[in-house]
C-alpha positions in Angstrom: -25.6 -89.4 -122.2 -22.3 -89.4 -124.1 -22.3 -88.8 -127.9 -22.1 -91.7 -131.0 -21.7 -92.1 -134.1 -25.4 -91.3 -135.7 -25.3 -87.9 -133.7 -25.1 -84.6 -136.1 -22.2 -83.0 -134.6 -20.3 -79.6 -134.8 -18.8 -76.8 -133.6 -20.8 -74.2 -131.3 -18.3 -71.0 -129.6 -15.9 -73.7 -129.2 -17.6 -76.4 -127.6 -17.7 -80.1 -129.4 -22.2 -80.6 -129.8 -24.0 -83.3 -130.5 -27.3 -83.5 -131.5 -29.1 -87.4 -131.1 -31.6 -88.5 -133.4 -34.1 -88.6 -130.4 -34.0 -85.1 -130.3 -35.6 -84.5 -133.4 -38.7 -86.9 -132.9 -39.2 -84.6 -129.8 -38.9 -81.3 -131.0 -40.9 -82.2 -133.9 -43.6 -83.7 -131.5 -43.5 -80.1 -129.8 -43.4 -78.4 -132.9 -46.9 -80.3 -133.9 -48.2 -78.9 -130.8 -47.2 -75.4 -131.5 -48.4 -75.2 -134.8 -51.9 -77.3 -134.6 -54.0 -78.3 -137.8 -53.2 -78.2 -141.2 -56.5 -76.4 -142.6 -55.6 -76.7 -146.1 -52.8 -74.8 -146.1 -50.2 -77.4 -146.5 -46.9 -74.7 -147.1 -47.9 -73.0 -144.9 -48.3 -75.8 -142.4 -44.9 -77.1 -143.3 -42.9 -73.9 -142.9 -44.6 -73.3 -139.2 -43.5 -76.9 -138.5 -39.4 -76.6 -139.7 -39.6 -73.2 -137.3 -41.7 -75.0 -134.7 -38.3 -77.3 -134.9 -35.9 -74.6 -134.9 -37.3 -72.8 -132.3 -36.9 -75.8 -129.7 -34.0 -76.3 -131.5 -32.4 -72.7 -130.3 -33.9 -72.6 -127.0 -32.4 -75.9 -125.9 -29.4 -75.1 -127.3 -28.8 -72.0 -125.8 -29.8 -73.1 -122.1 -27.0 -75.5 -122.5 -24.6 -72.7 -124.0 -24.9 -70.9 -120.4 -24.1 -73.7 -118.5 -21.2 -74.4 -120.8 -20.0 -70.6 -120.7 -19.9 -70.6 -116.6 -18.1 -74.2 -117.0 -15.5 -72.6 -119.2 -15.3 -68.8 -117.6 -15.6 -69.9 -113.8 -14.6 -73.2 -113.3 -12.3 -73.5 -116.0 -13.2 -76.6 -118.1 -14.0 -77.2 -121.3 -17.1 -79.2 -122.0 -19.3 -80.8 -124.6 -23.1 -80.4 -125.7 -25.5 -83.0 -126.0 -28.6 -82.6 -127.3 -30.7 -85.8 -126.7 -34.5 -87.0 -126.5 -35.1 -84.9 -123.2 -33.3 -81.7 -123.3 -29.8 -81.4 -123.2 -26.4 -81.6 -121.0 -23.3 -79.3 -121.0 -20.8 -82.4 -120.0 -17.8 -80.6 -118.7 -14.3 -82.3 -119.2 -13.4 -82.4 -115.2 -15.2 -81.0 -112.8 -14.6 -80.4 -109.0 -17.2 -79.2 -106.3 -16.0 -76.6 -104.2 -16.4 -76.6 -100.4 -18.5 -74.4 -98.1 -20.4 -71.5 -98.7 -18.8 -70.4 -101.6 -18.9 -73.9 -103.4 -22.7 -74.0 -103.1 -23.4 -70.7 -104.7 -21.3 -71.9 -107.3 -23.2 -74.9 -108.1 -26.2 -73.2 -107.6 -25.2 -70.5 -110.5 -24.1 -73.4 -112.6 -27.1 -74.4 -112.3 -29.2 -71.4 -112.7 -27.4 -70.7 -115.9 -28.6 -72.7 -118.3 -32.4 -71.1 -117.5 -31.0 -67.6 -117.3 -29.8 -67.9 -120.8 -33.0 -69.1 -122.3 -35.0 -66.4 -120.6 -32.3 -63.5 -122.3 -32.8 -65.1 -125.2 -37.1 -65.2 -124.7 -36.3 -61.2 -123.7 -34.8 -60.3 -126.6 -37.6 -62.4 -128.8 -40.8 -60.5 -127.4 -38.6 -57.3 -127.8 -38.2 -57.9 -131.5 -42.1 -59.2 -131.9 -42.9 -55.6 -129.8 -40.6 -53.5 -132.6 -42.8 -55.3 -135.3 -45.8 -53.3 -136.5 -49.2 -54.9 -135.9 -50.3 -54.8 -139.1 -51.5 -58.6 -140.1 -53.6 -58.4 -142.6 -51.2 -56.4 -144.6 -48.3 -58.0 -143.4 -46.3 -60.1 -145.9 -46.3 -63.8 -145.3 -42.4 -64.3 -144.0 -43.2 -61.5 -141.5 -46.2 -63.4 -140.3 -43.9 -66.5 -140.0 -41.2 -64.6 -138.8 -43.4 -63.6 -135.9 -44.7 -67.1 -135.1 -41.2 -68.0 -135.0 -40.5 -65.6 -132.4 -43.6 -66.3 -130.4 -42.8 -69.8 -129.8 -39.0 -69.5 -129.3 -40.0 -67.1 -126.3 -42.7 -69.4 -125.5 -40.5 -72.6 -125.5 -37.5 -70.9 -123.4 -39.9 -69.6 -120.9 -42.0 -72.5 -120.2 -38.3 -74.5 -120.6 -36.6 -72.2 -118.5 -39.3 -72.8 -115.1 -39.6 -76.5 -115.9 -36.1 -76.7 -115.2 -36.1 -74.8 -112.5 -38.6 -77.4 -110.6 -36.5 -78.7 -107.7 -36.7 -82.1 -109.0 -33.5 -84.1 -109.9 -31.8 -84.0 -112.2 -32.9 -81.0 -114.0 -31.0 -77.4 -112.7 -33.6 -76.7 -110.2 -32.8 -80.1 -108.2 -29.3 -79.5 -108.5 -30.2 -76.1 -106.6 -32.4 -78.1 -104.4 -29.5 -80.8 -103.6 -26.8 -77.7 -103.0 -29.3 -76.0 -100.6 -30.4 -78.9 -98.4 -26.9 -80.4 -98.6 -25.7 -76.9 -97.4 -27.8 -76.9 -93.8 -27.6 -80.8 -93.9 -24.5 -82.3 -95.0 -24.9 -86.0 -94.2 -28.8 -86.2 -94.6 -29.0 -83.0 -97.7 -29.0 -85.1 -100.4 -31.7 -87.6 -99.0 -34.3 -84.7 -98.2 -33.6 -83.6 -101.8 -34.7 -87.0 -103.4 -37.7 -87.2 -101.3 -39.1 -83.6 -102.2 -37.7 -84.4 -106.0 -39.4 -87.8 -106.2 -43.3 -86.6 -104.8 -42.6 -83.4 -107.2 -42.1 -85.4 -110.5 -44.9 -88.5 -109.3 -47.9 -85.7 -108.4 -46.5 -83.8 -112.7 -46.3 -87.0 -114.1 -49.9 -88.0 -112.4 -51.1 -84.7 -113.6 -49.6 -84.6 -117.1 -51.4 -88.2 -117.1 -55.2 -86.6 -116.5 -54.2 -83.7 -118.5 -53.1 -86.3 -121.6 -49.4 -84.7 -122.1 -47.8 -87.9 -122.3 -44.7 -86.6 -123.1 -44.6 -84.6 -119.9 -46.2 -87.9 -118.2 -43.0 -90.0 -119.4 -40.4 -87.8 -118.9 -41.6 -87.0 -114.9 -42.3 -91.0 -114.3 -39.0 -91.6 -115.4 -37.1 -88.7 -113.2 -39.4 -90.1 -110.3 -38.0 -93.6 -110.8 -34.4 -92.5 -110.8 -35.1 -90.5 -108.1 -36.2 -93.5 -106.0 -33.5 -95.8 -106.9 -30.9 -93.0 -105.8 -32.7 -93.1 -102.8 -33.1 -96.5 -101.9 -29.3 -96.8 -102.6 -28.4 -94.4 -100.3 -30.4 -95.2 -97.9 -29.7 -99.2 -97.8 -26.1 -97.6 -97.8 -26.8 -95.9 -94.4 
């Protein structure tokens, strides 16, 4: 996904980021999730759902900061950050693959990155939320908000973190997946990668589907779909 013209755009350590419209609907689904009914407390309500947004909104944006650091610090390239409907993408400016052992592990740390980073950053969350006293029914009301804040950015970068770590392409844990299997099979890697990523994403998206997370449902029917096209290409190629 490259960035247009309705994108909000800046400046982020350096790095060119884009953020699509889509993305908002989404976060602001998740955010709904987070925060639940209104119970007629309408500000209160509100508030929880614009940190409910900036919560996804600084998780997803620093898992694509650490891929965009090890793109700038080990291989060298500038890149850009795009925030769309289903996460995000560090696009680097040129990129090579390296060969070999050492290649692999490379790609593989590129990879892990971008969940590393969101897992520091859910660390140093719950450490704050521990150095808070527990003291809610004297606590004042930004503290409490404060707190829910930092209860669902940890929440969010966590649960982000390991979905993304699920060896199914093309989120970071199929690239990991792909390097690996490509590594003890070079000319048959990538096809043993599709096949495990494509009955991975069909048996979440049939289980998001009985568990009524249709956003989960969508996203995983789609990554199955690619999945199966890259892998009837390759293997009407063969």
């Amino acid at each position: 996904m490259r960035p247009n013209s309705n994108d909000l755009s800046f400046s982020l350590f350096g790095f060119p980021t884009f953020i699509q419209p889509f993305f908002w609907l989404v976060a602001l689904f998740l955010a709904v999730g987070s925060v639940g009914n209104i119970n007629n407390d309408m500000p209160i309500w509100l508030a929880k759902m614009l940190l409910g947004v900036a919560g996804v909104l600084l998780s997803v944006l620093v898992h694509e900061i650490g891929h965009a650091l090890v793109f700038r610090h080990i291989f060298g390239t500038p890149c850009t950050i795009v925030l769309h409907g289903f996460g995000g993408m560090a696009i680097p400016q040129h990129h090579r693959r390296g060969y070999g052992f050492t290649g692999a592990v490379a790609e593989c740390f590129l990879a892990f990155s971008g969940p590393l980073a969101g897992f520091v950053l859910a660390f140093f969350a719950i450490i704050l939320l521990l150095l808070i006293p527990e003291n809610p029914e004297n606590a004042v009301l930004a503290t409490v908000l404060f707190c829910f804040f930092l209860e669902w950015t940890a929440f969010i970068s966590i649960v982000w973190g390991v979905l993304n770590l699920l060896p199914i392409y093309p989120m970071d844990g199929g690239h990991i997946s792909r390097e690996v299997f490509t590594f003890f099979s070079p000319r048959r890697g990538v096809n043993h990668s599709l096949i495990l990523s494509m009955t991975l994403a069909v048996l979440l998206a049939v289980w998001g589907l009985q568990s009524r997370m249709i956003l989960l449902t969508i996203i995983f029917a789609i990554f199955a779909y690619q999945n199966y096209q890259e892998w009837s290409m390759r293997s009407f190629r063969r």
